[in-house]
PAPA-604920 format. One record per residue: x, y, z of N, C-alpha, C, O in turn. Coordinates in steps of 0.05 Angstrom, whole numbers, padded with zeros to 5 digits, always signed. Example, Ala and Ser with C-alpha at 12.3 -4.5 7.8 and 13.67 -1.06 7.14 Angstrom:
PAPA-604920
+00264-00114+00156+00246-00090+00156+00264-00066+00156+00285-00066+00169+00257-00045+00142+00273-00021+00143+00258+00001+00157+00268+00023+00161
end
This chain:
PAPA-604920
-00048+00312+00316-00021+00310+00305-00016+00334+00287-00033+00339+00270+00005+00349+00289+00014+00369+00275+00020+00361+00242+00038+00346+00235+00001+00376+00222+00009+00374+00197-00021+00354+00189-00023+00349+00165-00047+00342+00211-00059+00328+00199-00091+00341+00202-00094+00359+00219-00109+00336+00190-00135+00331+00195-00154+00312+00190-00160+00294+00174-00162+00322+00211-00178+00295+00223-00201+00303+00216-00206+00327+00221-00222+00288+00203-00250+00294+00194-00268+00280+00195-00282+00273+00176-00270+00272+00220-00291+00255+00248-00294+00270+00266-00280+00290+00271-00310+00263+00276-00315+00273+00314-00325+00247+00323-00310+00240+00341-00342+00232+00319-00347+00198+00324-00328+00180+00310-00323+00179+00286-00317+00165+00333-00298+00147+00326-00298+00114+00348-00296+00111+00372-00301+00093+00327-00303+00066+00336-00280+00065+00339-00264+00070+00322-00273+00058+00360-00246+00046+00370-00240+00015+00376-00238+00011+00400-00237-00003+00362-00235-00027+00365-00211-00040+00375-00189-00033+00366-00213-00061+00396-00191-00068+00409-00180-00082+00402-00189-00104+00409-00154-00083+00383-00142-00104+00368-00124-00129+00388-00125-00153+00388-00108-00107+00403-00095-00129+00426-00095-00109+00455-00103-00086+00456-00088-00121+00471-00096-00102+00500-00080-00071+00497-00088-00053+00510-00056-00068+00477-00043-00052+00470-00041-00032+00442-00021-00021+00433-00067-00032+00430-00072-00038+00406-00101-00029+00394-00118-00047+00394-00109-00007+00386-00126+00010+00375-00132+00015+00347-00117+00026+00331-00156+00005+00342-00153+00019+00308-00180+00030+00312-00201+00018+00318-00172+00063+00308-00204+00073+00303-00204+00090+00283-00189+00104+00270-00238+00081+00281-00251+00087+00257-00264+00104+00259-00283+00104+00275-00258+00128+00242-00280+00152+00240-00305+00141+00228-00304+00124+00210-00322+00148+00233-00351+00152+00228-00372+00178+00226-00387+00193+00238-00365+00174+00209-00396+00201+00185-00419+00194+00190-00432+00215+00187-00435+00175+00195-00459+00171+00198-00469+00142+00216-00455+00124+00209-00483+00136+00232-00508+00119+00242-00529+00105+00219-00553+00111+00216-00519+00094+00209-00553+00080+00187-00566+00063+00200-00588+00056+00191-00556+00051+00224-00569+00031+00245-00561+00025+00268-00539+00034+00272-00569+00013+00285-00562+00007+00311-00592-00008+00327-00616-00004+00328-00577-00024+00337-00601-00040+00349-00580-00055+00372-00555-00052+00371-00594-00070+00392-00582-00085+00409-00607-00111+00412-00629-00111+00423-00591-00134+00397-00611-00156+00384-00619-00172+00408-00617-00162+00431-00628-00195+00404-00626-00216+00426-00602-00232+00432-00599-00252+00447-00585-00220+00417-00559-00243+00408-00532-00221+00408-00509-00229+00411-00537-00199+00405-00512-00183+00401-00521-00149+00397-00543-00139+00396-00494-00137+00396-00498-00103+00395-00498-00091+00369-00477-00080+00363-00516-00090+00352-00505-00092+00328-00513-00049+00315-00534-00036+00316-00484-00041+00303-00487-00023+00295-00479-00021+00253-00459-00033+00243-00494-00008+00241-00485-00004+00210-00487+00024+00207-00506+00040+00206-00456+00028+00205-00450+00055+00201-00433+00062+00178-00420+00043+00169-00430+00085+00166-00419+00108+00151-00386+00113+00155-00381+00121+00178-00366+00109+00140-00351+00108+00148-00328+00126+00129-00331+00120+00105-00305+00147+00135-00302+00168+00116-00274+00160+00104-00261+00175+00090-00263+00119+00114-00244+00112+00083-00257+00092+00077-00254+00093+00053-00270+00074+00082-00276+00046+00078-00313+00040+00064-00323+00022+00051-00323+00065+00074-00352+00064+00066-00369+00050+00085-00360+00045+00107-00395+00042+00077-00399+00026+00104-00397+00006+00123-00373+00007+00130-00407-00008+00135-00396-00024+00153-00408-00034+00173-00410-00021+00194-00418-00056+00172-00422-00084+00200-00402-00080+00219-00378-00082+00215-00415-00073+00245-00399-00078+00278-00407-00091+00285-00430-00090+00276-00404-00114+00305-00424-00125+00319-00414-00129+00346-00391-00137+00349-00427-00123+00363-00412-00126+00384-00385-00106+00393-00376-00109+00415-00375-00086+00376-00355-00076+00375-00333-00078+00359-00314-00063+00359-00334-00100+00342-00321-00121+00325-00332-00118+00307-00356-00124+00304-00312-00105+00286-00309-00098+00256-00320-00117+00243-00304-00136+00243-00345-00126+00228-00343-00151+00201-00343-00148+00188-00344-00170+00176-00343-00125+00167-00332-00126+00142-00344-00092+00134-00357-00078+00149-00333-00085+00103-00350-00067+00097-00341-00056+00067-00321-00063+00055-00352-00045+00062-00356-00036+00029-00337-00032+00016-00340-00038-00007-00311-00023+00023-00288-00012+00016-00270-00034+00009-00256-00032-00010-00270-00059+00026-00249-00072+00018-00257-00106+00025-00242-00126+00025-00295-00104+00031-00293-00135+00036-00293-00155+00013-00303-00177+00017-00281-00148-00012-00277-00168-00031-00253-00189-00025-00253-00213-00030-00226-00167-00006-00204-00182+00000-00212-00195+00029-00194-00196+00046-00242-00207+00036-00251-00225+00054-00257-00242+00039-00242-00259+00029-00292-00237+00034-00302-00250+00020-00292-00269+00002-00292-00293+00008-00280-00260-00031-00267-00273-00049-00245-00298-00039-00247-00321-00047-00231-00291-00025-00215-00319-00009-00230-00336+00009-00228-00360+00011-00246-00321+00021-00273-00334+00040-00279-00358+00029-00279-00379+00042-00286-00357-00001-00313-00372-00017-00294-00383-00035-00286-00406-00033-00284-00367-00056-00275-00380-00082-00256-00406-00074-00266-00428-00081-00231-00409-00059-00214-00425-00059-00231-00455-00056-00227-00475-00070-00247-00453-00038-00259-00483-00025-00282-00485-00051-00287-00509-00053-00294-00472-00066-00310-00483-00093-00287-00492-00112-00290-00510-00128-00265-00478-00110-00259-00479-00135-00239-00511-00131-00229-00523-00149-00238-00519-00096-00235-00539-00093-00244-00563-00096-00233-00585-00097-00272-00554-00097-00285-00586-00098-00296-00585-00130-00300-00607-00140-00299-00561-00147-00295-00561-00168-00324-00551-00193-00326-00536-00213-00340-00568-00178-00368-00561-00181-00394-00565-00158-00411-00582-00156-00390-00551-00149-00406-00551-00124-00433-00553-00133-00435-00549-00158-00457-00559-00120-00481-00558-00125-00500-00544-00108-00513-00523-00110-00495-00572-00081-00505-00557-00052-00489-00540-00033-00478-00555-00016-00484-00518-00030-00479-00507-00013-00489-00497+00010-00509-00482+00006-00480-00500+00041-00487-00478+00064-00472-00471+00072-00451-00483+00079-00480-00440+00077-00472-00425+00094-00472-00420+00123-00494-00423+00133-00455-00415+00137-00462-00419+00163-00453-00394+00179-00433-00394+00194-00472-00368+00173-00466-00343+00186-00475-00317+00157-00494-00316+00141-00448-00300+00161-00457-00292+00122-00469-00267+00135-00465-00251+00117-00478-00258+00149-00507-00239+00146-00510-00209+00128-00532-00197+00125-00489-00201+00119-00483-00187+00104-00493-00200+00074-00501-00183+00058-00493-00215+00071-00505-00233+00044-00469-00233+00024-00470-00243+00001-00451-00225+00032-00436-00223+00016-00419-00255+00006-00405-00263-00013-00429-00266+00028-00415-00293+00026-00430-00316-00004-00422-00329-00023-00456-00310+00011-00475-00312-00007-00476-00308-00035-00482-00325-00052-00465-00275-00038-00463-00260-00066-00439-00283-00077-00441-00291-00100-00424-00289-00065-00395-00304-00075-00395-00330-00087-00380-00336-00105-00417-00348-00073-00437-00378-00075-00439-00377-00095-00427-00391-00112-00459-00357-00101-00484-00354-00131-00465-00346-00153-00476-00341-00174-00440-00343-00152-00432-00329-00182-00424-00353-00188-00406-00349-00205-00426-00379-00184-00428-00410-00195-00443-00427-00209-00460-00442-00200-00436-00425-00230-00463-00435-00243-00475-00467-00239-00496-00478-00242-00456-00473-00234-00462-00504-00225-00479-00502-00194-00487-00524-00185-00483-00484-00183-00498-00489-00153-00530-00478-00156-00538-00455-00161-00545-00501-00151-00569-00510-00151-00581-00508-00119-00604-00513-00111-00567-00502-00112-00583-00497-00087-00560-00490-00057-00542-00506-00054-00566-00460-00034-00557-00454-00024-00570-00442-00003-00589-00426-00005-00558-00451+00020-00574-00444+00053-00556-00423+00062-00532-00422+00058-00571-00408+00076-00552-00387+00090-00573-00393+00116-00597-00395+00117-00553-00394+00137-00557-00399+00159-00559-00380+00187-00545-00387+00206-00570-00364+00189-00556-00345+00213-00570-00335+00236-00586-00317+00231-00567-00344+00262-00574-00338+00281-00591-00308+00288-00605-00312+00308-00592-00284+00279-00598-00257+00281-00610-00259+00255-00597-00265+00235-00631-00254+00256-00653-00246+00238-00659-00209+00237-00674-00200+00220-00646-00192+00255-00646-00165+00250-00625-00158+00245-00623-00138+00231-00604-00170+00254-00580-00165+00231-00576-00166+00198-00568-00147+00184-00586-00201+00189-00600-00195+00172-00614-00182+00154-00605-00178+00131-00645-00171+00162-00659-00144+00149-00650-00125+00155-00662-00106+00145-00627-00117+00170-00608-00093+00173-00595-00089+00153-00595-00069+00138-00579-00113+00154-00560-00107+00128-00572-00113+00098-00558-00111+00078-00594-00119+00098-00606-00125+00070-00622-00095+00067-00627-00087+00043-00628-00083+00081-00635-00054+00080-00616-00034+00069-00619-00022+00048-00594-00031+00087-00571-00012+00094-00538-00018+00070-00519-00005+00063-00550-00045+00067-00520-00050+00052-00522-00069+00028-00511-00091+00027-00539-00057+00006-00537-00070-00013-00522-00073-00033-00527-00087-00052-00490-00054-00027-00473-00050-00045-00451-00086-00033-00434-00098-00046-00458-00091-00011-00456-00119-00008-00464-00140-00012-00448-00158-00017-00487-00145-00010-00506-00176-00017-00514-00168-00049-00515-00187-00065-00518-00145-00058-00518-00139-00096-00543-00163-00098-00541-00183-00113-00560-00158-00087-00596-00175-00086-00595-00202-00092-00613-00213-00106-00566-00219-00079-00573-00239-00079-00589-00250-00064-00596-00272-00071-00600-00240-00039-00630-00255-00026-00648-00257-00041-00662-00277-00038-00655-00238-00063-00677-00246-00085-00667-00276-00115-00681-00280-00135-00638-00295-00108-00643-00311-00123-00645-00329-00108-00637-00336-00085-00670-00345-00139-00686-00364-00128-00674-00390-00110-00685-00404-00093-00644-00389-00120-00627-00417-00109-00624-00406-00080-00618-00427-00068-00624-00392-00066-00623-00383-00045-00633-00384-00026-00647-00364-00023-00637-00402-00004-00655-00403+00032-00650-00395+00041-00628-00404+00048-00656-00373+00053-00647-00364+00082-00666-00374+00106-00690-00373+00105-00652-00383+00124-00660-00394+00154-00649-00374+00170-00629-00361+00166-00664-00371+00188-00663-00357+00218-00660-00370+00232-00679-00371+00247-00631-00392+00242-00640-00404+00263-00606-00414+00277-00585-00403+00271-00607-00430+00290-00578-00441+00299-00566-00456+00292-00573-00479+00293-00540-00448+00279-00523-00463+00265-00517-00496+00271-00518-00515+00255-00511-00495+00295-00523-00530+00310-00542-00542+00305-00541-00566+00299-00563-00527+00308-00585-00545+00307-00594-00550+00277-00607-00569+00270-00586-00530+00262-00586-00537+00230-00575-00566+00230-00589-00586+00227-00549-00566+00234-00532-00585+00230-00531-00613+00232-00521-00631+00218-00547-00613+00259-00572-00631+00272-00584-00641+00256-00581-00664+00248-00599-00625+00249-00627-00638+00231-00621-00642+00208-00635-00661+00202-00605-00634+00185-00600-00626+00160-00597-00660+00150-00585-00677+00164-00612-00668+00119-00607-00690+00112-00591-00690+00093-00578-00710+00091-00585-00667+00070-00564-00660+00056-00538-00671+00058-00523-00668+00077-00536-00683+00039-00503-00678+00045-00493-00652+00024-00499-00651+00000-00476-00632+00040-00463-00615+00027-00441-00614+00012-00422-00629+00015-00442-00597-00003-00402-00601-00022-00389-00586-00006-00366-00591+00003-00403-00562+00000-00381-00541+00005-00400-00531+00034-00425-00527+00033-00385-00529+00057-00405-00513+00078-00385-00487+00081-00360-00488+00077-00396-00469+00088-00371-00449+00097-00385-00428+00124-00406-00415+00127-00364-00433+00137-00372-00419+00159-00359-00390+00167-00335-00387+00174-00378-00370+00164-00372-00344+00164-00378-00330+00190-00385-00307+00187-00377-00338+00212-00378-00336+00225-00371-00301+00250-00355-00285+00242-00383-00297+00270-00362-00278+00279-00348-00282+00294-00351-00302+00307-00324-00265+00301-00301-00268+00328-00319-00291+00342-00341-00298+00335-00306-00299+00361-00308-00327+00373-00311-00305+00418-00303-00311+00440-00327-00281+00408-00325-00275+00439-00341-00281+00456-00366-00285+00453-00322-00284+00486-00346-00305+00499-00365-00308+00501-00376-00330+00500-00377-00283+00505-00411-00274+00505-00422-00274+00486-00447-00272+00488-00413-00276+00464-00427-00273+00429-00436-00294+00429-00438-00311+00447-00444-00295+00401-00468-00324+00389-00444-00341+00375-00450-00364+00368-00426-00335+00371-00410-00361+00362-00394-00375+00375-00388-00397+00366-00383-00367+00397-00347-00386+00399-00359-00412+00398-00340-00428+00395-00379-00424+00399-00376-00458+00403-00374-00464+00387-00365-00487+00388-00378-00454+00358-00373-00461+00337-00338-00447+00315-00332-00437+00294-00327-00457+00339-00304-00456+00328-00293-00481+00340-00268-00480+00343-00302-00501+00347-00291-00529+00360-00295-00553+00352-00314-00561+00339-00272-00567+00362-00280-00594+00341-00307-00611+00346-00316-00627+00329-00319-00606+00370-00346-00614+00360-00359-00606+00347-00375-00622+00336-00359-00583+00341-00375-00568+00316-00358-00570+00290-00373-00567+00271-00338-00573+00282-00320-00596+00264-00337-00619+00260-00353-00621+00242-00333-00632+00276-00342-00661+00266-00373-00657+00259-00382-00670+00241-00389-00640+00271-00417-00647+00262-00420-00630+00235-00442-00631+00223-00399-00614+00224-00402-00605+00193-00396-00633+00180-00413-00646+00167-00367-00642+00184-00360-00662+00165-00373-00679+00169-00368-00695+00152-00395-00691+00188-00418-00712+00183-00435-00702+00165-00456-00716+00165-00437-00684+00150-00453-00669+00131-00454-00655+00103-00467-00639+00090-00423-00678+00102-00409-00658+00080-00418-00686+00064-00431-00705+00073-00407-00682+00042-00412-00699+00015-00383-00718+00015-00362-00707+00024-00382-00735+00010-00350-00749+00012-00320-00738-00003-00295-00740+00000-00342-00723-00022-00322-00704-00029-00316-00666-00022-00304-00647-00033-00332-00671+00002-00343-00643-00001-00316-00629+00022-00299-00640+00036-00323-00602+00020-00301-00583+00031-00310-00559+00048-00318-00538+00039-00305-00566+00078-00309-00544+00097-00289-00524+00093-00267-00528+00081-00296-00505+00101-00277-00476+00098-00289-00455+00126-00311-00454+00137-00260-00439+00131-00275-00427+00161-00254-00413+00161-00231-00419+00157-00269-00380+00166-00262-00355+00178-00239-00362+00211-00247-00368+00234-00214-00359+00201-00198-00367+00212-00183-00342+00233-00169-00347+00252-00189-00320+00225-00179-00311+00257-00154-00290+00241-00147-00294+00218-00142-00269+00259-00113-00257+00246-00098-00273+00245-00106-00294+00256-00068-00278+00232-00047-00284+00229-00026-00268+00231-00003-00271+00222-00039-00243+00248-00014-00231+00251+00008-00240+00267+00002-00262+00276+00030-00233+00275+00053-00250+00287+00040-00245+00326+00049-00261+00342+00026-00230+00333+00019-00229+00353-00006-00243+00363-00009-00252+00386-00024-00244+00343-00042-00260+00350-00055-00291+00328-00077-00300+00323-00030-00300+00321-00028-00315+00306-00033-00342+00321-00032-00361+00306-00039-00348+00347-00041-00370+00359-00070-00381+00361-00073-00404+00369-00091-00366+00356-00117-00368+00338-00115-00387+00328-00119-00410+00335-00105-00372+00301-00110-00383+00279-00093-00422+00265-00100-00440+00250-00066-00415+00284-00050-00440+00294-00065-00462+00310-00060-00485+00306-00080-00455+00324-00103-00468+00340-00123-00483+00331-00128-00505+00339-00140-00468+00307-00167-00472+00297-00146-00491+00274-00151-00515+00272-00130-00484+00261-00123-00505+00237-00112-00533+00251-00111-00552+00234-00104-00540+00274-00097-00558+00297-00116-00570+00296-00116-00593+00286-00144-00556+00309-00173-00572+00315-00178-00585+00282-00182-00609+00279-00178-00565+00256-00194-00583+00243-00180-00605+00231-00190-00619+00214-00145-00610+00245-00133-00628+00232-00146-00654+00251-00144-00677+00242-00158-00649+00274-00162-00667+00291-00197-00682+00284-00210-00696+00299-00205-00669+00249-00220-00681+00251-00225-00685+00214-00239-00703+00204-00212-00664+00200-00206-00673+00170-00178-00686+00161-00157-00681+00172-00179-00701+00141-00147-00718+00131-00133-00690+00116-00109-00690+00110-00144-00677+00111-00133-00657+00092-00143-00624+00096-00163-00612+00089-00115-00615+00112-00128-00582+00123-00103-00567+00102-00081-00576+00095-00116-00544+00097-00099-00520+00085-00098-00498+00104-00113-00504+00122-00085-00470+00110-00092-00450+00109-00079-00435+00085-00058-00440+00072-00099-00415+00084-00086-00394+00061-00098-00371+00076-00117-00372+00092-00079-00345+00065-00081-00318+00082-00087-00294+00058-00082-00296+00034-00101-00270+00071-00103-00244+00061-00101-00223+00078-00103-00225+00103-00098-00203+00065-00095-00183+00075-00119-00161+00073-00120-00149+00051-00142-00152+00096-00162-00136+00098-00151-00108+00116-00145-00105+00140-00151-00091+00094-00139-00064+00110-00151-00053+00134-00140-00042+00153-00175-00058+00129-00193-00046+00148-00202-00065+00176-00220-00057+00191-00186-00091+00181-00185-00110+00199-00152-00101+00214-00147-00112+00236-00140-00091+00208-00113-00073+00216-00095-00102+00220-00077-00105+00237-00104-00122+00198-00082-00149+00207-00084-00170+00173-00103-00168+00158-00067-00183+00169-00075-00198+00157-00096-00220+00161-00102-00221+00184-00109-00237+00145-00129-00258+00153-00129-00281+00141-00129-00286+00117-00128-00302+00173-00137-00323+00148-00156-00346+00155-00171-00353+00173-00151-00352+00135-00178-00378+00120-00170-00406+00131-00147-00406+00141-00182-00428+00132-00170-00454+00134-00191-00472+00117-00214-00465+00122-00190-00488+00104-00202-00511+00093-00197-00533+00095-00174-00539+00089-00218-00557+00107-00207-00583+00107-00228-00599+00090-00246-00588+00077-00222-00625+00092-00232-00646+00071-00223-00672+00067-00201-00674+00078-00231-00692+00057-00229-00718+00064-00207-00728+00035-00194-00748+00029-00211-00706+00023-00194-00706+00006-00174-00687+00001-00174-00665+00012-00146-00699-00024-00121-00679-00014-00135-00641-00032-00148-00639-00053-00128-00627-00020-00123-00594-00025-00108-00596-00046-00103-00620-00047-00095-00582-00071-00089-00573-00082-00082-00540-00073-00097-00521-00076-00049-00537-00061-00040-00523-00046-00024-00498-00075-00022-00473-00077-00017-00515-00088+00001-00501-00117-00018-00508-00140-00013-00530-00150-00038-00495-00150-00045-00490-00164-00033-00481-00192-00011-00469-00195-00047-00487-00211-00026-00484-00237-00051-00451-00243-00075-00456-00244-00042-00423-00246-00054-00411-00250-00079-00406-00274-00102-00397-00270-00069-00413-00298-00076-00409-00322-00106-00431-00316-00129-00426-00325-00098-00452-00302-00116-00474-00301-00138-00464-00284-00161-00470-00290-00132-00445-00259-00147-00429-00240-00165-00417-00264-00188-00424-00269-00152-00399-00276-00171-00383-00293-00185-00387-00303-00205-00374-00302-00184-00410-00322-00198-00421-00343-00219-00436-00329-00238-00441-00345-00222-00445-00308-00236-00457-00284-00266-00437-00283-00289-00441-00291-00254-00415-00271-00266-00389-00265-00284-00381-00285-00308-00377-00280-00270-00376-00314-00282-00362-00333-00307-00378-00347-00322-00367-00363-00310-00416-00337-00326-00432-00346-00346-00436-00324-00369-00443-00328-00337-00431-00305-00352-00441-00274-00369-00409-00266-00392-00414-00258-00365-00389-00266-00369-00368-00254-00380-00338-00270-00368-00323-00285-00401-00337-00262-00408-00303-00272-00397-00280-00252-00386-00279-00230-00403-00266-00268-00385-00238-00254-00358-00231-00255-00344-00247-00268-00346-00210-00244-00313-00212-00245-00310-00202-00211-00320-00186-00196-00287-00222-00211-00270-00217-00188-00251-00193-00185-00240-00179-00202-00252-00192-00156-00233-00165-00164-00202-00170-00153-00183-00157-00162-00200-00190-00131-00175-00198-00118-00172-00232-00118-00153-00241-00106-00189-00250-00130-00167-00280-00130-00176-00283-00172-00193-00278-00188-00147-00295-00169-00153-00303-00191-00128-00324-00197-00112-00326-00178-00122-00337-00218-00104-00358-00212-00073-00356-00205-00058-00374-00200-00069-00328-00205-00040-00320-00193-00050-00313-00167-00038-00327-00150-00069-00294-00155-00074-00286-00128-00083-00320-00117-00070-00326-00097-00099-00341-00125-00102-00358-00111-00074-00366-00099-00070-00367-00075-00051-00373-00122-00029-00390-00106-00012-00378-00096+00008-00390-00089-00016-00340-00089+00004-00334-00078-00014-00334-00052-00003-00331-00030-00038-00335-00054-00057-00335-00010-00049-00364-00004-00043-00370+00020-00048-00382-00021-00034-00405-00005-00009-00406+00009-00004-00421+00029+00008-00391-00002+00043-00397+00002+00050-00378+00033+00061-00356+00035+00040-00397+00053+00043-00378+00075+00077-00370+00081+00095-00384+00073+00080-00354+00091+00105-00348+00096+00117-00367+00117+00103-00382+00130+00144-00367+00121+00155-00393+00143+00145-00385+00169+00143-00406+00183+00137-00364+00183+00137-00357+00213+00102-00368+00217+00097-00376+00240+00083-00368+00199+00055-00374+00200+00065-00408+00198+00060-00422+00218+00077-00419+00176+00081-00438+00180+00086-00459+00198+00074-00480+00201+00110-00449+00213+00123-00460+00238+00094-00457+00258+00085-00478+00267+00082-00436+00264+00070-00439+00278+00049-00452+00284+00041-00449+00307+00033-00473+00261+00024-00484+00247+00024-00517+00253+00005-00533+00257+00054-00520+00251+00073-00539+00256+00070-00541+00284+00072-00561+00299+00067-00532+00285+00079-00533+00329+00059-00535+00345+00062-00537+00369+00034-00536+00333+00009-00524+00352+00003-00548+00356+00007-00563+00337-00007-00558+00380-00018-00585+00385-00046-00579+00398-00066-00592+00391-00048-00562+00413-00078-00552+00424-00106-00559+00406-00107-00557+00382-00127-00566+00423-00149-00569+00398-00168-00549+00417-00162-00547+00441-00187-00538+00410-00204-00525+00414-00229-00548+00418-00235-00563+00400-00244-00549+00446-00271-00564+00450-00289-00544+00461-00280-00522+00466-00310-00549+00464-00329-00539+00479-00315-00535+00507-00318-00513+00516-00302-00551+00522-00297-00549+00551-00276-00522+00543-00281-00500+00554-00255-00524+00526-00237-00502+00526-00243-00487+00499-00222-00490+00486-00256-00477+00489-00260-00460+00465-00248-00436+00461-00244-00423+00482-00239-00427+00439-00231-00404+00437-00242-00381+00442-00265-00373+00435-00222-00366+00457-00238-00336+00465-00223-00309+00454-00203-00301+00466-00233-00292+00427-00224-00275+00413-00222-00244+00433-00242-00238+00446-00199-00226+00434-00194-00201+00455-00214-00187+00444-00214-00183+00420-00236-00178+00463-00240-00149+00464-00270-00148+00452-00283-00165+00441-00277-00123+00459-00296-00115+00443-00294-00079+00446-00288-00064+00464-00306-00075+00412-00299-00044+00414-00307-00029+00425-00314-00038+00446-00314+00003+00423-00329+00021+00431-00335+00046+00418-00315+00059+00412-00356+00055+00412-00360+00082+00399-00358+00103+00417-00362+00101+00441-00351+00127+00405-00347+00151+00424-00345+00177+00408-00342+00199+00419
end
């Protein structure tokens, strides 16, 4: 383009919709492997810094995964209020993790995740993400399948959160975006406890995702939310959904958020806080309606299947 420069020669090209490109220059390779489970690359990146691909599919990265993460985690603790037991269900970046532990009330926390070299990948390559929470002591990590955890697990949990990746067909997750995999979290939750799940874009084009997955978990909690953010480097807005056996707290009184925070939590946040919490709830009317309208549930027989996968070049 006339008037610009470009200061890449490697560029991830990720397929947002069949019409629809966002690529990413890339400065450097810090890893690459092709697991038992997926394609997984951690690379160098010259706006965002580094960065989890998996499969071709962006999951997060240095530059801006606070406006994931932070809505990811905080809303559903700060729901149930004082969490204790927490699991994770995915995470491998540890950042979800990093989000858990800044609670002082939580005594104990599983991180769950299928790829074990993803994992020591990113605990190698990206510590400006997990910030050494694998070294606290409240912390398990398992290597294994999110199902069969689920299965066996005698816990009951407060908070599970599932961080899951894109839902593509061939990947290690889509079954776990369905209400059977719904119902076998909330057989596991605490009576008061609160699932939360990586919900998909909300952009107006591929918003039927995420209309979908909040459908399924109405078909299996009394009380679903979504709330949304915006990740620059996902080229869409994002959102979240939480359900629970109990009611959400959708309008938050801010000051009350804060003061919550400043007693419950070490560290500082950089994007929710008791004004950013109640404005990620207040979806706009077109997310809403669509919301409204969706009757579809996602099963194992019909599961969701997320477009695309990227490509380096």
């Amino acid at each position: 383009m006339p008037g610009s420069e470009l200061r890449a020669d490697f560029w991830m090209n990720e397929y947002i919709t069949p019409w629809d490109i966002y690529a990413h220059g890339i400065t450097n390779v810090l890893a690459y492997k092709k697991t038992a489970f997926q394609e997984m690359y951690i690379v160098e990146t010259g706006a965002y810094g580094k960065a989890l691909v998996l499969d071709g599919k962006w999951q997060s990265c240095t530059g801006d995964e606070f406006l994931y993460h932070e809505p990811l985690v905080q809303p559903a603790m700060l729901a149930h209020g004082s969490p204790k037991n927490v699991l994770i269900l995915g995470g491998g970046e540890g950042a979800t993790a990093r989000e858990v532990l800044r609670w002082k009330s939580v005594q104990r926390a599983v991180m769950i995740d299928i790829d074990g070299e993803v994992v020591d990948a990113c605990r190698e390559h990206m510590p400006e993400m997990h910030k050494g929470c694998f070294d606290d002591p409240r912390l398990e990590l398992v290597i294994d399948d999110a199902l069969k955890y689920l299965d066996e697990t005698d816990t009951a949990w407060d908070v599970i959160i599932s961080d899951l990746s894109d839902p593509i067909e061939d990947g290690p997750s889509f079954k776990l975006f369905t209400k059977e995999y719904f119902e076998q979290a909330r057989g596991v939750l605490a009576d008061n406890g609160v699932f939360v799940l990586q919900a998909g874009p909300v952009a107006p084009v591929e918003l039927a995702m995420h209309a979908r997955l909040v459908s399924t978990l109405r078909a299996v909690f009394d009380h679903v939310k979504s709330l949304t953010t915006y990740v620059p480097s996902y080229a869409a807005p994002w959102g979240v959904a939480l359900g629970s056996a109990r009611p959400i707290d959708a309008r938050p009184d801010p000051e009350a958020i804060d003061a919550r925070l400043a007693e419950m939590t070490t560290g500082t946040l950089r994007a929710l806080d008791g004004t950013g919490l109640l404005g990620m709830y207040q979806l706009p009317k077109h997310i809403r309606k669509a919301i409204a309208d969706e009757t579809q549930v996602y099963t194992l027989r019909e599961p969701p299947k997320f477009f695309g996968k990227g490509k380096l070049q």
